[in-house]
C-alpha positions as CSV (number, residue, x, y, z in Angstrom):
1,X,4.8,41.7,2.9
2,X,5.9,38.2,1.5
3,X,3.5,36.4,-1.2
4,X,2.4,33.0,0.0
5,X,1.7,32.2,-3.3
6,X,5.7,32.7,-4.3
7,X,6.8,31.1,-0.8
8,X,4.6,28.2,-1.9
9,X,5.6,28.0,-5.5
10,X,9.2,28.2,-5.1
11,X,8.6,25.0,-2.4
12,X,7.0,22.7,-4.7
13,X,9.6,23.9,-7.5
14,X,12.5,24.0,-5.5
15,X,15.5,21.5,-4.8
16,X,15.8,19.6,-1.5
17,X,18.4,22.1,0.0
18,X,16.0,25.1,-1.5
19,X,13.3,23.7,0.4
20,X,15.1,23.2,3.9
21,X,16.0,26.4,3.6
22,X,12.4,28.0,3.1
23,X,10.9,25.3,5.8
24,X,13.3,27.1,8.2
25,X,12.9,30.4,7.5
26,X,8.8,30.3,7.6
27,X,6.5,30.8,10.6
28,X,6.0,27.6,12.5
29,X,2.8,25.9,11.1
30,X,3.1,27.3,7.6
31,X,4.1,23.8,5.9
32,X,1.3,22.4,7.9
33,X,-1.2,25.3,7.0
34,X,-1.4,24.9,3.4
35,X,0.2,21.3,2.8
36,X,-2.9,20.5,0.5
37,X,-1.7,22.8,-1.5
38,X,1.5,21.4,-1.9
39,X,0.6,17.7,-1.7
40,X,-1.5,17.5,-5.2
41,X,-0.1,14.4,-6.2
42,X,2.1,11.0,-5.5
43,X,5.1,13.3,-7.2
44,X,4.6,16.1,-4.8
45,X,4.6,14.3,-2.2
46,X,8.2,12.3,-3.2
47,X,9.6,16.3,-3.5
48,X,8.4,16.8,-0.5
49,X,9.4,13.8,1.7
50,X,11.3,11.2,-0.8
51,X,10.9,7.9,-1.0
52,X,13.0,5.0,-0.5
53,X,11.7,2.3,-2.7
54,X,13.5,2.6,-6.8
55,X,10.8,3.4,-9.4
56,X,12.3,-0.3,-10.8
57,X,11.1,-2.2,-8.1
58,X,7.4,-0.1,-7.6
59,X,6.8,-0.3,-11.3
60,X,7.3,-3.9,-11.2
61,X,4.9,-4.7,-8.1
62,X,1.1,-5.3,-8.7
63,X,-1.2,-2.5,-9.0
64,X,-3.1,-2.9,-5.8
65,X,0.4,-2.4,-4.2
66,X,2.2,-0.1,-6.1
67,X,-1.6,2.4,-4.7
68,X,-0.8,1.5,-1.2
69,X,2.5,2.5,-1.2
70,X,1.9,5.9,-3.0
71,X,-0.4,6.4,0.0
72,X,2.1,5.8,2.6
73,X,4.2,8.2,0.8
74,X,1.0,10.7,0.7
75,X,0.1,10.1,4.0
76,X,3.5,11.0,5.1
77,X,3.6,14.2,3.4
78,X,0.2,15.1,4.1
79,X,1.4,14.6,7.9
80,X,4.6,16.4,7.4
81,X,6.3,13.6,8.8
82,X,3.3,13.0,11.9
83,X,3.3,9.3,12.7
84,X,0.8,8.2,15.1
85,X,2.4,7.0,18.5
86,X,0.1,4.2,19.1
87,X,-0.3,5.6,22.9
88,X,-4.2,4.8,23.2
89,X,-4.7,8.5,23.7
90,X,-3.6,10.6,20.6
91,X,-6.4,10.5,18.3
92,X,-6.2,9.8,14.7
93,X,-8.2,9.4,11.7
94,X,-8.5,7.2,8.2
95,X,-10.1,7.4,4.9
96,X,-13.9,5.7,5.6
97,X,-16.5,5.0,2.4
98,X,-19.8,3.6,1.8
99,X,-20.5,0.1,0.1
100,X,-23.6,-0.1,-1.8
101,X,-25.8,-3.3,-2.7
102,X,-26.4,-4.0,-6.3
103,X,-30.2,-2.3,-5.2
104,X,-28.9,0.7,-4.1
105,X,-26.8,1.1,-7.0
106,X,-30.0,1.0,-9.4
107,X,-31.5,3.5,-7.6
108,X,-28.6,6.0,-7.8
109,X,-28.8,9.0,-11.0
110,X,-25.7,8.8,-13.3
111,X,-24.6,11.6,-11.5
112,X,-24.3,10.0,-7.9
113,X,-22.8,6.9,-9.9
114,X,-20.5,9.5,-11.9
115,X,-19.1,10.6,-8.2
116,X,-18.8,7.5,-6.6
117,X,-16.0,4.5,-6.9
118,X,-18.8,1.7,-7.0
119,X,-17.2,-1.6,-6.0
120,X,-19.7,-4.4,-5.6
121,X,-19.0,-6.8,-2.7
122,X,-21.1,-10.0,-1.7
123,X,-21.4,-12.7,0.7
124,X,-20.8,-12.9,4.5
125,X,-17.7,-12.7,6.2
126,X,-18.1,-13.8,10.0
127,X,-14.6,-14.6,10.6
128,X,-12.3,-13.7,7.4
129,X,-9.1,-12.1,6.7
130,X,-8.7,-9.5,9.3
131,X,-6.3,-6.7,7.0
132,X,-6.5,-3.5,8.5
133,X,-8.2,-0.9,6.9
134,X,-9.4,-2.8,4.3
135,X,-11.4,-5.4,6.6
136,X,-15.2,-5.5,6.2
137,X,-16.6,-7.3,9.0
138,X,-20.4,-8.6,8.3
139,X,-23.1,-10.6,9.1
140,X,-25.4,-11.0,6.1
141,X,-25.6,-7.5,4.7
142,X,-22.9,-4.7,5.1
143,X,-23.1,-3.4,8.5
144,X,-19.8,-2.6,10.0
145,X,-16.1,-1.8,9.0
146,X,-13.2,-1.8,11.5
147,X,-9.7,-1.3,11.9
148,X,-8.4,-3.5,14.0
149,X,-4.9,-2.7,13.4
150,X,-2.8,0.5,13.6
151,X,-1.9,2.0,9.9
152,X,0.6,4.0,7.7
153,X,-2.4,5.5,6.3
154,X,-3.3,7.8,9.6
155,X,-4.4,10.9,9.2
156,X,-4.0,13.6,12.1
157,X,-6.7,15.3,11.2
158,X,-10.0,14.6,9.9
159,X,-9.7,17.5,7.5
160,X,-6.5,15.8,6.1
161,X,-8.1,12.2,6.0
162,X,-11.0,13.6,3.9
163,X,-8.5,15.4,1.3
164,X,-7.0,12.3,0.6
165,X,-10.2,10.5,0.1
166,X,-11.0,13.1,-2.4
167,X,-7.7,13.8,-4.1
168,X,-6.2,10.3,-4.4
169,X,-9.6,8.5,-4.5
170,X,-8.7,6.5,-7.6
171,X,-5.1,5.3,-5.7
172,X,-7.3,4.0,-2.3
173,X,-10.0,2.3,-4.6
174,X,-7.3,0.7,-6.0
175,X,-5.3,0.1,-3.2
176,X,-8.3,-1.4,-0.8
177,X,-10.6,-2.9,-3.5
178,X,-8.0,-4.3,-5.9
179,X,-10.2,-3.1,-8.8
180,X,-10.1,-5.5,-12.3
181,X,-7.2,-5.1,-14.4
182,X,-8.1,-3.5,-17.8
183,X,-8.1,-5.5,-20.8
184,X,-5.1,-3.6,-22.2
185,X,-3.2,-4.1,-19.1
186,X,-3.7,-8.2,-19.1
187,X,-0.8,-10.5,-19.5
188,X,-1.5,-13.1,-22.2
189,X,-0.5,-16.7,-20.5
């Protein structure tokens, strides 16, 4: 009997032509079955798929940017290379989160706050910039989110979409929320 655990290792370890090699000799599914497991990180996922853009350029492109393109690349793996057709019919699913008011934040235990990316958002946005996943459409309090647009950052499965939330929170709060640069990351003018 073959060790998943070996099979698994010597994928993430293994060069590009070591890893076309296992992919075809595995069960159909197998990639798919425990890509989690595989897909840990922005490096895994460049093993596993590559990407096209030179650490030069990404490393000299803001933050918020430099996040979503790490997810694309994520997503990608994650997906082993799924891409949603865009048919009307194939079902797909994204990364969702909760805002919270400044209230509900007061009421939350340091844990909850501890576990949570708390971005504070304000104001009403009836007809403002319409950007895909990171639209929040509103009256006077948060009510709705929607994505009007289709997305490199499809999941095709929920199970997917929620490991990513989890794993690479940090890189969508940054990506969607363009969080404040910190203080030893400012350019002095």
């Amino acid at each position: 009997m073959i060790d998943e655990k070996k099979i698994l290792n010597a994928y993430r370890n293994g060069s590009q032509e070591e890893r076309e090699l296992l992919f075809k000799l595995m069960e159909p599914g197998f990639i798919e079955e425990h890509v989690t497991e595989l897909v840990q990180s922005y490096e895994d996922a460049v093993k596993m798929v590559g990407d096209d853009l030179p650490l030069s350029i990404l490393s000299k492109m803001p933050k918020h940017l430099q996040a979503q393109h790490k997810l694309e690349v994520i997503t990608k793996a994650l997906n082993c290379g799924w891409r949603h057709p865009q048919d009307g019919e194939t079902w797909c699913y994204y990364v969702w989160g909760y805002f919270y008011d400044q209230k509900e934040i007061a009421k939350m235990s340091q844990e909850e706050k501890d576990e949570k990316i708390l971005v504070l958002l304000g104001g009403a946005a009836h007809h403002g910039a319409d950007c895909g996943l990171a639209c929040v459409l509103s009256g006077d309090a948060f009510s709705h989110s929607d994505a009007l647009f289709g997305s490199r950052l499809a999941y095709k499965t929920n199970e997917l979409a929620t490991y990513s939330a989890e794993q690479f929170r940090d890189l969508w709060a940054e990506a969607l929320f363009y969080l404040p640069v910190p203080e030893d990351e400012k350019k002095e003018d």
